[in-house]
C-alpha positions in Angstrom: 15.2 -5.2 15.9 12.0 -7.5 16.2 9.0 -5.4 14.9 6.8 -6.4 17.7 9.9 -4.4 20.0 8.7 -0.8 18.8 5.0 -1.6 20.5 6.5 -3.0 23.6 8.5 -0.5 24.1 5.1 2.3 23.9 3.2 -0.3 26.0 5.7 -0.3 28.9 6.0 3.9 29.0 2.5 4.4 27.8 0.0 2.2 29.1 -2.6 4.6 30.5 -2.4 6.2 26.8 -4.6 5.3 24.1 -3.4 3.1 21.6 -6.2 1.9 18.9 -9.6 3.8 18.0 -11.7 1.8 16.2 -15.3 0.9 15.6 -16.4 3.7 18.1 -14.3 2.1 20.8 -10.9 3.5 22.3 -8.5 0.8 23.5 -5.0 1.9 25.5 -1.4 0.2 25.1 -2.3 -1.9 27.9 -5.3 -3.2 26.3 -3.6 -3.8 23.3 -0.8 -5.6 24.8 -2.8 -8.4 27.0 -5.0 -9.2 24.2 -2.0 -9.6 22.2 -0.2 -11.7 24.6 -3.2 -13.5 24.7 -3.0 -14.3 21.1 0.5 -14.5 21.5 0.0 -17.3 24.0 -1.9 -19.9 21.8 0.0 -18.9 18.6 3.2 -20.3 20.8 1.7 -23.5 21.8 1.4 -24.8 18.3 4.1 -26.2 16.5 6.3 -23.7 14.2 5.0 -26.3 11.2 1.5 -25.0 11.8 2.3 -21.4 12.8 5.5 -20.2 11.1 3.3 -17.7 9.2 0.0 -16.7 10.3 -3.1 -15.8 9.0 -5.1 -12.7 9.9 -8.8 -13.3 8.5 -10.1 -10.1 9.8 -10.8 -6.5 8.6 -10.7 -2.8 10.5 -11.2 -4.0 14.2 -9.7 -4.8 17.7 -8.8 -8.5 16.3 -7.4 -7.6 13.3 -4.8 -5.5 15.2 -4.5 -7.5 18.3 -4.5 -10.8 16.4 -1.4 -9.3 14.1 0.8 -8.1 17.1 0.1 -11.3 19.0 1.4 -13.3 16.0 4.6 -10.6 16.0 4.6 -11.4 20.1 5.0 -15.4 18.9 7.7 -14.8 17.0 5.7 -15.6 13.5 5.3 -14.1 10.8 1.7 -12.8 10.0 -0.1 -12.8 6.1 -3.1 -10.5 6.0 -6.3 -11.4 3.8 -8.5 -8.9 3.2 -12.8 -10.0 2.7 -13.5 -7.9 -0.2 -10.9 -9.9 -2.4 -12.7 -12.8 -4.5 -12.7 -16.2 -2.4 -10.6 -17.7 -5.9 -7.4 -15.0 -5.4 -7.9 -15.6 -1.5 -7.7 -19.6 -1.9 -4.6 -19.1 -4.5 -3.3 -16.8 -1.4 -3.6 -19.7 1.6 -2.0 -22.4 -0.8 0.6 -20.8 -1.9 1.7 -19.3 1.7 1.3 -22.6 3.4 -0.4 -21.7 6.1 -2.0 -23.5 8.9 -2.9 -21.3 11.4 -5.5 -18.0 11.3 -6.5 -15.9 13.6 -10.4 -15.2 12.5 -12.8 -12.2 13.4 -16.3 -14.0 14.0 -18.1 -11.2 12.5 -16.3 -12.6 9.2 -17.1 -16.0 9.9 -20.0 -16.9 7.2 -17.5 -14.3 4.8 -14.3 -16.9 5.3 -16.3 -20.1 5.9 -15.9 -21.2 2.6 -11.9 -20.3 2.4 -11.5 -22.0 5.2 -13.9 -25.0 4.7 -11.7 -26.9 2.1 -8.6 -27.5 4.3 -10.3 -28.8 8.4 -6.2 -29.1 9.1 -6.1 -25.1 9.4 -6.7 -24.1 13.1 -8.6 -21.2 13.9 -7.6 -18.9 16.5 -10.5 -16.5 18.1 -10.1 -13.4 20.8 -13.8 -13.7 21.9 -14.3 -17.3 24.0 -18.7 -16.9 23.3 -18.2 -17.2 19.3 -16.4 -20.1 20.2 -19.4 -22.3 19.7 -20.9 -20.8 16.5 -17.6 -21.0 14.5 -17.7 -24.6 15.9 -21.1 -25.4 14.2 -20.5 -23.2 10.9 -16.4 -25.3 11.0 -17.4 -28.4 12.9 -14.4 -30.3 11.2 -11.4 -27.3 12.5 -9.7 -27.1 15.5 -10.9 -24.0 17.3 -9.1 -22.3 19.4 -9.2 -19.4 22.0 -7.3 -16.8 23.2 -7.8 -16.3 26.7 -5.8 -14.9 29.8 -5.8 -18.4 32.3 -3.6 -20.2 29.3 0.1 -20.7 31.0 2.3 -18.3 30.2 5.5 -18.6 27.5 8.7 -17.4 27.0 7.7 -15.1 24.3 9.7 -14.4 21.3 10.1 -10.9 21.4 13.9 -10.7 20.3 13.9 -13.0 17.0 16.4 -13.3 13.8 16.6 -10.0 11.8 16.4 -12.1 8.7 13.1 -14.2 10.3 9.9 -12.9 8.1 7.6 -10.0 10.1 5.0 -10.3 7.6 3.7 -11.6 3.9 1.9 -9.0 1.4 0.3 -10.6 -1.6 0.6 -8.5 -4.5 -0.6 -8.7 -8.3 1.7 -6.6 -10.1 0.8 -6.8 -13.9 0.5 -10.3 -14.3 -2.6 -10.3 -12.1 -1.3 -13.6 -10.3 -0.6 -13.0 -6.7 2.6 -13.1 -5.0 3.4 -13.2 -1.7 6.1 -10.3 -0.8 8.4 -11.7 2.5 9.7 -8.9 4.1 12.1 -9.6 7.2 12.5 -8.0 10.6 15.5 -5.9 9.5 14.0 -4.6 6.3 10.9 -3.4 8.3 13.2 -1.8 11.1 16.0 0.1 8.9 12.2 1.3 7.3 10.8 2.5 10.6 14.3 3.9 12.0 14.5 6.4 8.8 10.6 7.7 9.1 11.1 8.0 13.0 13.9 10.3 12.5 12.6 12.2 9.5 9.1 12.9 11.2 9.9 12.8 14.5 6.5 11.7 15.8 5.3 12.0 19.7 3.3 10.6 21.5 0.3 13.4 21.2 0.3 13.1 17.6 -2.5 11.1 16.1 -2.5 9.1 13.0 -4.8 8.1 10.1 -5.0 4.4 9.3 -6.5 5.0 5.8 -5.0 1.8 4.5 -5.9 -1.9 4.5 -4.0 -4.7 6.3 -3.5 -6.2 2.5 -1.6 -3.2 1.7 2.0 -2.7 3.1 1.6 1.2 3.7 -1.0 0.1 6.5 2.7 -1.3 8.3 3.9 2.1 8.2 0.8 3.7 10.2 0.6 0.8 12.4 4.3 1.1 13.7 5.6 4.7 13.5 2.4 5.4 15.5 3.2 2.7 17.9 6.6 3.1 18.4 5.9 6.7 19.6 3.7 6.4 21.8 0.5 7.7 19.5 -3.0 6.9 18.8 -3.8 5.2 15.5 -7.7 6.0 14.3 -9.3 3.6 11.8 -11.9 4.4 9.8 -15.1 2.8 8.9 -15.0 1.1 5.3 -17.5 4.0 3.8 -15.3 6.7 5.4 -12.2 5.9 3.5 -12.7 7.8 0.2 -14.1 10.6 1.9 -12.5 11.2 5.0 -13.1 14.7 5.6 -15.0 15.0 8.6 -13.4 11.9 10.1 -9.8 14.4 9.8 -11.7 16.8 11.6 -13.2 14.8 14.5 -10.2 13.3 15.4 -7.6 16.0 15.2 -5.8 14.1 13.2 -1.6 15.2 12.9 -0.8 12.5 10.6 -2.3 11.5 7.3 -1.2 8.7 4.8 -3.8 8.0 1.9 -3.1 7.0 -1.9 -3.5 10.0 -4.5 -6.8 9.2 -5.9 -8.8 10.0 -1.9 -7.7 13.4 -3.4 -9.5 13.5 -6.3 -12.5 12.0 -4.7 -12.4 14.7 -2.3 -11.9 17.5 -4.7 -15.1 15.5 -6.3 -17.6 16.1 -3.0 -16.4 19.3 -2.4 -14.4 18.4 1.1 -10.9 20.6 0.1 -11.7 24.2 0.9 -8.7 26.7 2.0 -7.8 25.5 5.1 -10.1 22.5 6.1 -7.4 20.1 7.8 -5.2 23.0 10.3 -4.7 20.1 12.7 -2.3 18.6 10.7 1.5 18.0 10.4 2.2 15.6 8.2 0.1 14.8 5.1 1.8 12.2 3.2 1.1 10.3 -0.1 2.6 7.1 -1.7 1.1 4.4 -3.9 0.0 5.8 -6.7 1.7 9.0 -8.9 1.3 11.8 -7.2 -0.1 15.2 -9.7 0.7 18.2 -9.1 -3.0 19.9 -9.0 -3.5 17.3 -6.4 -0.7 18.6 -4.2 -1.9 22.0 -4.4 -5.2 21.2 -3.5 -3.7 19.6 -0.5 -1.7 21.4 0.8 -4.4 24.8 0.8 -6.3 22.3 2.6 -4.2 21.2 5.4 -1.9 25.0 5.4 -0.1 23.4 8.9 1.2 20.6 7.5 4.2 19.4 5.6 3.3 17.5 2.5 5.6 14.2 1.1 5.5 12.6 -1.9 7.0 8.7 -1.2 7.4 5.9 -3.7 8.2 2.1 -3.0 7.2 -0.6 -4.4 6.0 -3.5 -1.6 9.5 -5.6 -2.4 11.3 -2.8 -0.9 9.6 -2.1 2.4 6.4 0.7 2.4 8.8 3.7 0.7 12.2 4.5 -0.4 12.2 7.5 -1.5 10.4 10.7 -0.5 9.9 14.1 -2.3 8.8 17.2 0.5 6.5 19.3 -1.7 7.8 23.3 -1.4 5.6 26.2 -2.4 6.5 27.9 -5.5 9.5 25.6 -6.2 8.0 22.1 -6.8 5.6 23.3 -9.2 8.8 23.8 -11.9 10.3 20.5 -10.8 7.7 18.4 -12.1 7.3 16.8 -14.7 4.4 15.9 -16.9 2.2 17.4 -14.1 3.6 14.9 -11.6 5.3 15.9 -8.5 8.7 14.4 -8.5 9.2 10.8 -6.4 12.7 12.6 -4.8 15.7 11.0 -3.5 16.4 7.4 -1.4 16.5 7.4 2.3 20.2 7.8 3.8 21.6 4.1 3.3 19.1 3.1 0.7 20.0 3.6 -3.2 18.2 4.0 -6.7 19.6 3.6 -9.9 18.3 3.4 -13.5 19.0 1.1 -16.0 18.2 0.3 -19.7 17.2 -3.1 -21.8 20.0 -5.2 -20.8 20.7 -3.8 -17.4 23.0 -1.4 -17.6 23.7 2.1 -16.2 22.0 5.2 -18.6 23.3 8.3 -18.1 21.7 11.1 -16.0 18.7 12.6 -17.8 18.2 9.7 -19.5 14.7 7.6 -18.6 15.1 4.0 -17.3 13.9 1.3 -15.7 14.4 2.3 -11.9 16.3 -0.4 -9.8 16.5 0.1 -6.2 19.2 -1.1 -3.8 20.0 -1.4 0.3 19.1 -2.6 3.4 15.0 -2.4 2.8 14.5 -4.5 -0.1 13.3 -7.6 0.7 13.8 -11.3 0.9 11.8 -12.3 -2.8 8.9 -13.8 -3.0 7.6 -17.3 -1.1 7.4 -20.5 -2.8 8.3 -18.3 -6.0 12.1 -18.9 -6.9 12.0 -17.8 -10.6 10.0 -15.3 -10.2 12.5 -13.8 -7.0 15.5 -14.5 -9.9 13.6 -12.7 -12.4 12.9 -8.9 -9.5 15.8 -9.9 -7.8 19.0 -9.3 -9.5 22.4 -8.4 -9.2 23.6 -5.7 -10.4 27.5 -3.9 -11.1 26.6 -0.1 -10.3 29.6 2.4 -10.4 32.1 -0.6 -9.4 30.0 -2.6 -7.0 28.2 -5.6 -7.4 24.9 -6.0 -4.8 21.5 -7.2 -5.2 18.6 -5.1 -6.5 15.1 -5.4 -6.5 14.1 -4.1 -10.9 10.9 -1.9 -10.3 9.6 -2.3 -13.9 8.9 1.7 -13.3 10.5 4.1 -15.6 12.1 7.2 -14.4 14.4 9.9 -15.0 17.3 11.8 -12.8 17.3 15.2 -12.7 20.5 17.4 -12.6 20.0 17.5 -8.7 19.7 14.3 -8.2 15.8 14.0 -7.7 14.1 11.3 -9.4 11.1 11.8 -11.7 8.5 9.0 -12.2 7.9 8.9 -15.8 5.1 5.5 -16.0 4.7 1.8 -15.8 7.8 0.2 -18.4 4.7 -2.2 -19.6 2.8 1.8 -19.5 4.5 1.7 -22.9 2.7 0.3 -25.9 2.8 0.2 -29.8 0.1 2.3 -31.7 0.5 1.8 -35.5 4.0 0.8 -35.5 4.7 3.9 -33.0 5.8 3.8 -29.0 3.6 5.7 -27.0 3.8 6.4 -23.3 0.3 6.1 -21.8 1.2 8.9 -19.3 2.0 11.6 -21.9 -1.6 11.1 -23.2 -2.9 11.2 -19.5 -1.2 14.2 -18.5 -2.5 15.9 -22.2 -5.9 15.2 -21.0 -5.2 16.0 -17.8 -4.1 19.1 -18.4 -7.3 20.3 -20.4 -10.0 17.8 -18.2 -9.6 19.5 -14.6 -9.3 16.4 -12.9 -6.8 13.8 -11.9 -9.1 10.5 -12.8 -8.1 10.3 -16.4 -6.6 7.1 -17.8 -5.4 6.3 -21.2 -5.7 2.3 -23.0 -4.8 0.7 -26.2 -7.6 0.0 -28.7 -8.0 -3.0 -29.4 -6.3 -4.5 -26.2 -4.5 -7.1 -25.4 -2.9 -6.4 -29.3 1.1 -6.0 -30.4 0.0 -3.0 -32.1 -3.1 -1.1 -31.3 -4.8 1.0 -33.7 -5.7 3.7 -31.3 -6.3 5.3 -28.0 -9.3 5.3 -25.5 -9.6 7.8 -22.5 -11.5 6.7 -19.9 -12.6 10.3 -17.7 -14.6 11.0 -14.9 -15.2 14.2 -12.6 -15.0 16.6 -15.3 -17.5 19.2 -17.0 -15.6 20.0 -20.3 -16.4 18.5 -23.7 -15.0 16.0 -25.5 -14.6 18.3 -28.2 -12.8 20.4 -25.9 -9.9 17.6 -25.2 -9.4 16.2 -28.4 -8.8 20.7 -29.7 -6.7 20.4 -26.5 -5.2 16.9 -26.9 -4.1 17.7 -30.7 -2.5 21.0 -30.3 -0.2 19.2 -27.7 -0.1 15.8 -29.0 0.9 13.8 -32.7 -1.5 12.7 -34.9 -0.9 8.7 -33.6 -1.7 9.6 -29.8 -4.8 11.5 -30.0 -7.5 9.8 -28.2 -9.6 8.5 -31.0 -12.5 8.0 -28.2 -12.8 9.3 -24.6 -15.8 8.1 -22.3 -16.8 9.5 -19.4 -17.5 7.4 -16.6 -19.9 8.9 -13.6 -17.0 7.2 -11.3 -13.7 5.1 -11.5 -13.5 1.7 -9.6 -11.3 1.4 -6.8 -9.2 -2.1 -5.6 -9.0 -2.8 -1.8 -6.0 -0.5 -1.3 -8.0 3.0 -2.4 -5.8 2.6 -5.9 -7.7 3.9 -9.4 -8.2 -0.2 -10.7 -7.0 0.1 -14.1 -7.5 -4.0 -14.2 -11.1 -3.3 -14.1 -10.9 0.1 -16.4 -9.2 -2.1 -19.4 -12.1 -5.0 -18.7 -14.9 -2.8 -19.3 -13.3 -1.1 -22.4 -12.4 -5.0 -23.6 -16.4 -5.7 -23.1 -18.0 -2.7 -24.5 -19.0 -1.4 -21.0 -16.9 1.7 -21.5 
């Protein structure tokens, strides 16, 4: 099914309802649906050479959501940009996507200007007709166009291909170079179809929208609140890593953040006993998930059932999910992270070792995931799609898998446990050390969750040593190192550990580890 069809279907039953809360205004399906078909409307009269994938150039308001569903309305595909990300990784992200068309916010006009300066062939798509003439004078060389109700209306592609592209999410991965991820219609649905059965949403509930467009878990709030009929709440940019209040004002039944809001939470204070009672559903993905962190969580929010999901962008928001129980999931950890669980019905996981073959249960590999969600490769990268995309003989069957380059292990059960990063995994005087079993060391002595472990001297076959970078904790560094050697050998104590007064976070609320190694590569950590 055509993403765009879970909206329409809310708009036509729901109209009166709200639909979109953000910047301090409220806007209901039907709202959200003309400006769309507005959007919709000009998108359509351009060819499909300057429109097969579209731009959206705009960040946490009313044109950033109306602009993307108009572009699903068209029948394109839409590639979000984020402002925050350095104009150099933006430019690399226009070329390489080919497009032509962007639908802008004008509030971000002088902020894009110079992305868009370079190419006047890009047309420029706007919701509000009286920024038409300043985006004329700051892009006098552009075709500006705007959306507006009098244009003739089209035969809208609301029904397209199942293997047509719904959207385009650059990622780095740990080469650092963006790539842009095409997911299609069907990967997206069979995504949505599992979550709207496992969660069974309504259309009273009321969800978080924690994420940015850039990150593909913002797809998931978007649409499971949309195809049920709910009310998604953005929040402001300064709100994000400390959302407590904002929970609170808005009654909020579902929540979707990454780990480390947690942490920063625990940080200010905002996770006393019972805090969140308004919520059903407090769900975590994109980062690994600790166990103190789950615990913390869950006394917080004492309502609501608490998931641990993992999926890499390649295979469509999540693939597996992990429901955090009480007493029980405590033991099932492993190296005080909660477990990543099992694949959605349909969808399948597998680990493998060097050369791509099946290890046997118990054994840690590099986790390869299979089925109906993982994507079409990346665009305008063919080796690169060989080199992710594989195929692969598991128990008799040859299909195509999508290699993680996470390592994990299969419990007796048939749970997954994350164990790290396969590149997590470096050489310290001639020795293999996991990078996570010195984290979860320090981690277990530090009291907080904002711990990460590098190689000294970077960038090296063979480090000497091991720096921890810290931050939120009172105890010594005397303290750790007691802790780190009674539970550690000799080659993986930390031979330094800094403590930082905070930890830089990327666009998607992630701990940047990027950065982390920069500053310990320039002395500034």
């Amino acid at each position: 099914m055509s993403l765009i069809r879970y909206f329409l279907q809310s708009s036509e039953r729901h109209g009166s309802r709200p639909a979109l809360s953000v910047n301090g205004a409220t806007y209901r399906y039907a709202d959200l649906a003309k400006q769309a078909g507005d959007v919709a409307k000009v998108v359509e009269s351009l060819s499909l050479e300057e429109s097969e994938l579209v731009a959206i150039l705009a960040h946490r308001s009313v044109t950033a959501y109306a602009g993307l569903l108009g572009v699903l309305l068209a029948g394109r595909g839409y590639v979000p940009f984020n402002p925050k990300f350095p104009i150099a990784r933006s430019r690399h992200m226009l070329t390489l996507s080919g497009v032509k068309t962007v639908i802008l916010d004008p509030d971000l006009l002088d902020t894009f200007a110079p992305l868009l300066a370079d190419d006047p062939t890009i047309v420029i798509v706007l919701l509000d007709p009286s920024r038409q003439a300043q985006a004329t004078t700051r892009l006098p060389r552009h075709r500006i166009l705007v959306a507006e109700t009098h244009m003739p209306r089209l035969c809208f592609q609301a029904s397209v291909l199942d293997d047509r592209v719904a959207y385009v999410m650059f990622t780095s991965g740990s080469t650092g170079v963006p790539k842009g991820v095409r997911i299609s219609h069907a990967n997206i649905s069979a995504y949505l179809n599992q979550v709207l059965d496992r969660y069974q949403p309504t259309s009273e509930d009321r969800f978080s929208q924690m994420f940015d467009l850039t990150f593909d878990l913002s797809v998931h709030d978007m649409f499971l609140c949309w195809a049920s009929g709910g009310c998604l709440f953005v929040p402001p940019d300064a709100t994000v890593m400390a959302p407590s209040k904002f929970i609170r004002e808005h009654r909020l039944t579902f929540w979707f953040a990454v780990p480390s809001v947690i942490g920063v939470m625990r940080n200010f204070r905002m996770l006393k006993p019972g805090v969140f009672p308004s919520l059903r559903y407090s769900l975590f993905c994109g980062e690994a998930l600790p166990v103190a962190s789950a615990v913390l969580w869950q006394e917080a929010a004492p309502n609501s059932i608490v998931e641990n999901l993992y999926g890499p962008t390649e295979t469509t928001v999540a693939i597996t999910a992990y429901r955090w129980q009480i007493g029980c999931s405590e033991r099932e950890a492993e190296n005080g992270l909660v477990p990543i669980g099992r694949p959605f019905p349909g969808q399948r996981a597998a680990l493998v070792d060097d050369v791509l073959r099946p290890v046997a249960r118990g054994t840690v590999g590099e986790l390869c995931l299979g089925g109906s969600q993982v994507g079409l490769g990346y665009l305008n990268q063919p080796e690169m799609t060989s080199r992710r995309f594989v195929s692969l003989d598991i128990e008799g069957q040859r299909n195509r898998w999508y290699r993680t380059g996470d390592l994990a292990r299969e419990a007796a059960d048939g749970t997954f446990l994350y164990v790290g990063r396969g590149d997590s995994q470096v050489k310290v005087l001639g020795y293999r050390v996991e990078l996570g079993d010195v984290e979860h060391a320090v981690r277990q002595v530090a009291e907080t969750e904002f711990v990460v472990a590098l190689p000294w001297p970077p960038d090296q076959a063979s480090a000497e040593s091991i720096v921890v970078l810290v931050s939120g904790s009172l105890v010594t560094r005397d303290r750790i190192v007691q802790h780190c050697r009674t539970e550690l050998p000799p080659y993986m104590v930390p031979s330094t550990i800094t403590f930082l007064e905070r930890f830089p976070f990327n666009a998607n609320g992630k701990i940047d580890r990027s950065q982390l190694n920069q500053w310990v590569k320039n002395g500034q950590a």
